[in-house]
N, C-alpha and C positions, 0 to 999 in steps of 0.2 A: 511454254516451249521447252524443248529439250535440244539435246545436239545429237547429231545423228556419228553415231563412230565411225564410219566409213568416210564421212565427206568432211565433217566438221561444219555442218550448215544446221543452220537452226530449223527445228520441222515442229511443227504442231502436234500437242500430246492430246489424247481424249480427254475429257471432261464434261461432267454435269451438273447442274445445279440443285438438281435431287440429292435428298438424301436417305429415302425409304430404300432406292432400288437405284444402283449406280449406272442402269442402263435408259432411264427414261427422264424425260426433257428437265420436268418439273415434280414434284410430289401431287400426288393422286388431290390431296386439299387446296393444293394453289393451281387445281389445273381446269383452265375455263371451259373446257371442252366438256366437263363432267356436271351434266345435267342433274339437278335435285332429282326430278323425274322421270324415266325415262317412257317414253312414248309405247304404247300397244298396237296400234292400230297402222295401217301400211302406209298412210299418208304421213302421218306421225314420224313413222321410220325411216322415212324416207328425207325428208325436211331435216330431221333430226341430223342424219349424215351428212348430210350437203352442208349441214352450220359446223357440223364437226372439222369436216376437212378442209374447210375455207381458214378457221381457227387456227388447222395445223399449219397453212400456207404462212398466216401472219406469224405465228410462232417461229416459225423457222427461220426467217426475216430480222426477227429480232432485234436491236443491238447492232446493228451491220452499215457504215457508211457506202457513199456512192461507189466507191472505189471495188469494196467488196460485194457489193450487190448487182456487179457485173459482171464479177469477175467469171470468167467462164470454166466451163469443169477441165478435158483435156480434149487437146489436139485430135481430130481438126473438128469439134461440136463446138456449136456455136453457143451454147446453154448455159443457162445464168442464172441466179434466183428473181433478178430482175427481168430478162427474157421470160420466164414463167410466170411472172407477175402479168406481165404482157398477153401474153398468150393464153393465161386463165382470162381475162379480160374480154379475150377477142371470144370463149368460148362462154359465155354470160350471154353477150348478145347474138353470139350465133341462137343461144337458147331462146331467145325473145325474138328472133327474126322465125323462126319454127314455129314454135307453138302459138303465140299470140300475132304471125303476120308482121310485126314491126318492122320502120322502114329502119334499121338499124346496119346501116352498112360497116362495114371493117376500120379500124381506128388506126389499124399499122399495119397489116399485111393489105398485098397490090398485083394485080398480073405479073408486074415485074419483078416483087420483089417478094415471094410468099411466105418465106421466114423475116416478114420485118419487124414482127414483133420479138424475133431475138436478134437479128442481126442490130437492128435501132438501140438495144440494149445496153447503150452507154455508162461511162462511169462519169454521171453529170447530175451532181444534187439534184437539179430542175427535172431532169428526166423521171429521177426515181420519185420526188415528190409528187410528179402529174399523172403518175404510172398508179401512184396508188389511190389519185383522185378518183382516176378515171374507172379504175377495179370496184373503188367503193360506191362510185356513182352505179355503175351497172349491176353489181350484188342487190343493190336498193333498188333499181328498176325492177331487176328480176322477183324477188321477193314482194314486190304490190303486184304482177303479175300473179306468183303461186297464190298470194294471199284472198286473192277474185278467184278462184278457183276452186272447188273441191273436191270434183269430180276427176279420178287418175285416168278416167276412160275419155277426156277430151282430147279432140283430134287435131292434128296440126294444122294452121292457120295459115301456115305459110311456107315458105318453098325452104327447103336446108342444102347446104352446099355439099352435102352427101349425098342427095338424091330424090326423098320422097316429096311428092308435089302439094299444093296446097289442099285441105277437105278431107283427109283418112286415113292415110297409109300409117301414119303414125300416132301414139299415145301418151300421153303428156308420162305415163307411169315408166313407158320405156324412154324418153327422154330425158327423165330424170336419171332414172339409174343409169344413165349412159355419163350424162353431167357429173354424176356423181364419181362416176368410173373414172374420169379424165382426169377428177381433182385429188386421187384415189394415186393414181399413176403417177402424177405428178409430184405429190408429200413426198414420195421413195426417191423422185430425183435430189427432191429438195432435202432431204435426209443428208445424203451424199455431198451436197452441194457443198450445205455449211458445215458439216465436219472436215470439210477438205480447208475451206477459208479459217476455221479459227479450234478444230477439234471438239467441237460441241458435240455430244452424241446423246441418243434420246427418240421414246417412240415416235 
């Protein structure tokens, strides 16, 4: 922390734990996301992303008690890295309610309440500990799902809260890269997030 000369208030300075390149998370050898192999083939590349940017989600997470892991970004968003712990969550089993039919209903959002998985976003250890039970449980559901599968041309199984109906409209290859899109969108929040909570910065 530094002090800000206009206010005299302590503010958060950048920093990272890299040391090849002072703009990214960790060093390129300590960094889990960087596969021995990388994948050729569109199944491959596609799986391969989706482990990547789930990785980034936990990285950014990091090191962050309850307090900061709800802490939301600014007025009036309700946004959290816990809210999108949530929210990736709910968007794991939308994936398994789609393509494989599962009877996988919402864990936190409600007619009433459609942002519950950030408004619900407390700063309460139990919250954050069941938050990433319940993310890791459904990453593992989803993953023995892709893993029965190999075919990107299979058709959705089941209805999505987007719209297409059960039997065709959709392709398991365009629902991934859509998954993939949403986890994509989300790391940039989460970029943001914890640089604001503690000045970490990093790809």
């Amino acid at each position: 922390m530094q002090k800000d000369d206009h206010t005299d208030e302590l503010v958060e300075t950048r920093w990272t734990q890299a040391t090849t390149y002072p703009d990214m998370w960790v060093d390129p050898g300590d960094d889990p996301r960087e596969a021995a192999a990388k994948p050729v083939d569109e199944r491959g590349i596609l799986l391969d992303s989706l482990r990547h940017h789930r990785l980034t989600l936990e990285m950014k997470c990091a090191g962050l008690d309850a307090e900061q892991m709800a802490r939301r970004s600014v007025p009036p968003s309700t946004m959290s890295l816990l809210g999108l712990v949530r929210h990736l969550t709910e968007g794991e089993r939308h994936f398994r309610r789609v393509m494989a039919g599962e009877d996988a209903p919402k864990l936190y959002c409600t007619p009433e309440d459609r942002d519950g998985d950030f408004n619900g976003a407390v700063a309460d250890p139990a919250v954050v500990e069941d938050a990433w039970r319940q993310w890791r449980a459904e990453v593992e559901r989803t993953d023995r799902y892709l893993a029965g599968v190999t075919d990107l041309g299979t058709r959705n199984a089941g209805f999505s809260d987007l719209g297409p109906e059960p039997g065709g409209s959709e392709q398991l290859r365009g629902v991934l890269v859509a998954e993939i899109a949403e986890y994509a969108r989300h790391c940039g929040h989460a970029d943001l997030l914890r640089e604001r909570i503690d000045g970490r910065v990093g790809q």
